[in-house]
N, C-alpha and C positions, 0 to 999 in steps of 0.2 A: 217526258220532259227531260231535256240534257244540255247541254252547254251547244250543240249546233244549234237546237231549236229556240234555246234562248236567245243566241247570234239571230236568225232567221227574224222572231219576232221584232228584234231591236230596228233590224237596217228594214224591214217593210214599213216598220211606224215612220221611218223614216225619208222611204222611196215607196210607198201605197202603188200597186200595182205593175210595179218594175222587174220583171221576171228577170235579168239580167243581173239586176245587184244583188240576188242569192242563189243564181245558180249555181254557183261554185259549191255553194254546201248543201244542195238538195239537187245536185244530178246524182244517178245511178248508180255511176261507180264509189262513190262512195260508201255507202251503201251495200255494195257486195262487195267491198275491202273491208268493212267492218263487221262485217258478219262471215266472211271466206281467208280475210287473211291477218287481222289483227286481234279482232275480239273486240274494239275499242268500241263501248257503247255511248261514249259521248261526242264522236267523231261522224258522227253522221246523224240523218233526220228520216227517221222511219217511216213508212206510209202505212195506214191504217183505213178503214173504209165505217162506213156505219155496224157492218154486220161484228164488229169487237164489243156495241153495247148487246148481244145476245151472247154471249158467252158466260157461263155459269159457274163451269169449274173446267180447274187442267187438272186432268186424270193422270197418273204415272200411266204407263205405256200397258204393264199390268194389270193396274184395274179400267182401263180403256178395253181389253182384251176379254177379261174378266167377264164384265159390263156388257160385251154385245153377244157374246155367249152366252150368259143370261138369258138377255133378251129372246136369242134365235131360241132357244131350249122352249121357252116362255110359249113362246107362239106355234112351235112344231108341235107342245104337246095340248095348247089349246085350241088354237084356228084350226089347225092342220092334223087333231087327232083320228079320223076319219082316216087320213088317207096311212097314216101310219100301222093302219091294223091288218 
């Protein structure tokens, strides 16, 4: 939620199905000027799809790395300890 999408909400309650009266603030480029060239996270309207309700945790890059290492370790010396010998 930010100041575009509150914009957004307002003028659709007010034009119900008029793709034209918010285009201006949910086409594209903006969107990639606020993520490529300003930073400004209330300058635009993000798209997001269903698969953001399975998301659990954001890993640092580290224990993302960490984590599937683990994992591969995990598996090469259980499923796959046979072929390791």
């Amino acid at each position: 939620k930010n100041a575009a999408s509150d914009e957004v909400l307002r003028i659709e309650a007010e034009h119900p199905g008029q793709i034209d009266k918010i285009y201006h603030i949910v086409k594209g480029e903006n969107y990639r000027a606020s993520f490529q060239e300003t930073g400004d996270a209330q300058s635009s309207v993000w798209s997001c799809g269903p698969v953001m309700g399975l998301i659990e945790s954001v890993p640092t890059c580290d224990e993302l790395v960490r984590g599937m290492v683990s994992e591969a370790e995990a598996v090469i010396q259980g499923r796959l300890a046979e072929m390791c010998r």
